[in-house]
N, C-alpha and C positions, 0 to 999 in steps of 0.2 A: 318087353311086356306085350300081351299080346290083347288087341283092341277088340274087342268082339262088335261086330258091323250087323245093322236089325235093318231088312228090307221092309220095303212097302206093306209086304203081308201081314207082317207082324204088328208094327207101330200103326197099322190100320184100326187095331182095334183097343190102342193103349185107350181112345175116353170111355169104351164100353169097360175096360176092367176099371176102369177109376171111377164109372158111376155105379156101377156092382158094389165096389168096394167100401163107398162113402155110402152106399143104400144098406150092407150090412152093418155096419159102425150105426148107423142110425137107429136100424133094428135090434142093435144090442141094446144099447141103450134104452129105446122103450121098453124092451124086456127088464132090462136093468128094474125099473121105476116102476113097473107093473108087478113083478116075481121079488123081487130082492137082488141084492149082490151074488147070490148064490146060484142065480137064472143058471138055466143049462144048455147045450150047444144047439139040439134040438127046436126049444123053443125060440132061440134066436133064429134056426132055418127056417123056422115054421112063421116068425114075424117077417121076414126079409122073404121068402117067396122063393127058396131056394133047397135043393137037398140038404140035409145035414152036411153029408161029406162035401159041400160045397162053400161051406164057410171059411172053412180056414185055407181054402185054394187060393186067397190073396191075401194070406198075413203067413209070417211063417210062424206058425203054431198060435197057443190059446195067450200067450205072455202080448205078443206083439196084437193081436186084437183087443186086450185090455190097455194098452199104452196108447192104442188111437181114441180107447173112450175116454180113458183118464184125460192124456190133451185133450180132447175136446170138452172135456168139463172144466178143465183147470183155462182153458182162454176162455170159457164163457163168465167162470168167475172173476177171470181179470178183468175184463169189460166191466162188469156189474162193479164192479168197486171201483175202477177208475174213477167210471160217471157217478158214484158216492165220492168220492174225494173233489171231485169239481160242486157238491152241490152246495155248498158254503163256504163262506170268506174267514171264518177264524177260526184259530186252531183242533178247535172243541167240535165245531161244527162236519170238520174235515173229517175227524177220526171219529164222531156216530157216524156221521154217510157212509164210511168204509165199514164199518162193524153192521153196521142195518142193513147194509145192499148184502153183506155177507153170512150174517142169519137168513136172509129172508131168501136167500138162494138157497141154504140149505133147508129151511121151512118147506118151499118149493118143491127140492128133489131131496128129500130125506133117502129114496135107496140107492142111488147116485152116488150120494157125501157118503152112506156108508162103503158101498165101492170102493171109493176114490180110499178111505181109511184102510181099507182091507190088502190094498195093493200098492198104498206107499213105498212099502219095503223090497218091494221085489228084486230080485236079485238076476245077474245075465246081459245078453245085448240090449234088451230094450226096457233097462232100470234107467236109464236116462231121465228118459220122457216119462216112465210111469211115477218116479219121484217128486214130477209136477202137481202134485195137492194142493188140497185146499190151503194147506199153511204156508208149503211154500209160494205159494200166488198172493195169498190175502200180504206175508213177509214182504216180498220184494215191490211191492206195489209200496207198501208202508216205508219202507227202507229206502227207493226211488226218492219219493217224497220229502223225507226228513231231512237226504244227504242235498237236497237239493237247498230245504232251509238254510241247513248248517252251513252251506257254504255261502251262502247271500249274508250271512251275520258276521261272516269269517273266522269259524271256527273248524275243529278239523272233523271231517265229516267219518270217520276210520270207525267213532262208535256207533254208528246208524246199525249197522247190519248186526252186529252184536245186541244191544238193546231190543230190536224186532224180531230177532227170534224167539228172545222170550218172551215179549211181548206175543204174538202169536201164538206159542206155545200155551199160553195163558186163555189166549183166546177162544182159540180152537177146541181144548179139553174141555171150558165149561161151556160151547155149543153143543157138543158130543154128550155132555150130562143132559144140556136141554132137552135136545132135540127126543131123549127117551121121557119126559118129564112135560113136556112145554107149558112148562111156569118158574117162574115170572112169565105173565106176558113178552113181546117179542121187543116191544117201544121201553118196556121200564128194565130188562136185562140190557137193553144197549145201549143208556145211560148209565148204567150200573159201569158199565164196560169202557165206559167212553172215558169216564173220568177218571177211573184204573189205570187205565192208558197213559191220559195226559201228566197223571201225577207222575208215574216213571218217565215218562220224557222231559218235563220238569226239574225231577231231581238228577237228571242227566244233565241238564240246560247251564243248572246254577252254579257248579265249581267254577264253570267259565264266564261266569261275569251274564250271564243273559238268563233275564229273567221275564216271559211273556205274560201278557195276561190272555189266557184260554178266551176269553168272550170277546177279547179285539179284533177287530180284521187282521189278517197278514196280510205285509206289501206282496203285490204282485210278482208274479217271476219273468224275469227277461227272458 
């Protein structure tokens, strides 16, 4: 196998392509949220201070510059819902902070979340990362959480990830109705939602002998 060896001249100037890089990812983005999902390459050159045919000189092609916006919106939503999942002690409380931190990011960047919906599916090297959505983030975040209950109760935690997909899937579709509609308000659809929720994780809970009440605190996790 043969090593390919980068002198001085070259890796001189890897942080100027890396602040280039993360300066176009940024200006897509504003483009994104100013123009729509549908922005054009253009107007990204033209936000980012750069020729057109200069955009995609550090992605290889238009696939791999939508997989660094998608990630980059998909960790900003996992942040935003983490810190909803710490912002209450009982069950009930857990799952509106996730749901509310997670509307209210999409209230936020409504052409963003549509983005992010338009490029779930793509297809190639970098479906990877562009697969990272809103569901799958708000999912594995909820999923993280449940399997970590289930196993403090001792039960087997194997349906966590099964149960939040739909869950999610539930979730996601009627923000996607909202978000063209916004009504209900943003506080009275994610009680609507919250309690949607708990009732499916609920009637997951009960064949196994465990039965919580939503308004109690949960013990802490080791």
């Amino acid at each position: 196998m043969t090593v390919e060896v980068r002198d001085g001249r070259s890796t001189r100037w890897d942080p100027h392509r890396k602040e280039r890089k993360a300066a176009i990812i940024a200006a897509a983005i504003e483009t994104i949220e100013e123009h729509g999902p549908e922005a054009l390459t253009g107007q990204i050159a033209e936000k980012a201070g750069v020729p057109r045919t200069h955009v995609y000189r550090h992605f290889e092609g238009k696939s791999a510059l939508d997989t660094a916006v998608a990630t980059f919106a998909a960790t900003e939503i996992g942040e935003s819902i983490r810190a909803g999942l710490t912002s209450g002690g009982t069950a009930l409380e857990m799952i509106h902070g996730a749901i509310n931190r997670h509307l209210a990011w999409i209230e936020e960047h409504p052409n963003l979340y549509r983005f992010m919906a338009q490029h779930s599916y793509a297809v190639g090297p970098t479906a990877t990362a562009v697969s990272e959505d809103a569901k799958a983030t708000l999912a594995a975040e909820l999923t993280e959480l449940l399997t970590l209950y289930m196993r403090h109760f001792g039960l087997d935690p194997a349906p966590a990830e099964r149960l939040m997909v739909g869950v999610v899937g539930m979730v996601d579709n009627t923000a996607t109705w909202w978000l063209e509609r916004r009504v209900p308000p943003r506080e009275e659809l994610t009680a609507t939602l919250a309690q949607d929720v708990w009732a499916l994780i609920d009637r997951m809970l009960r064949p196994s002998g465990l039965e919580l009440d939503p308004n109690h605190p949960l013990p802490a996790l080791s």
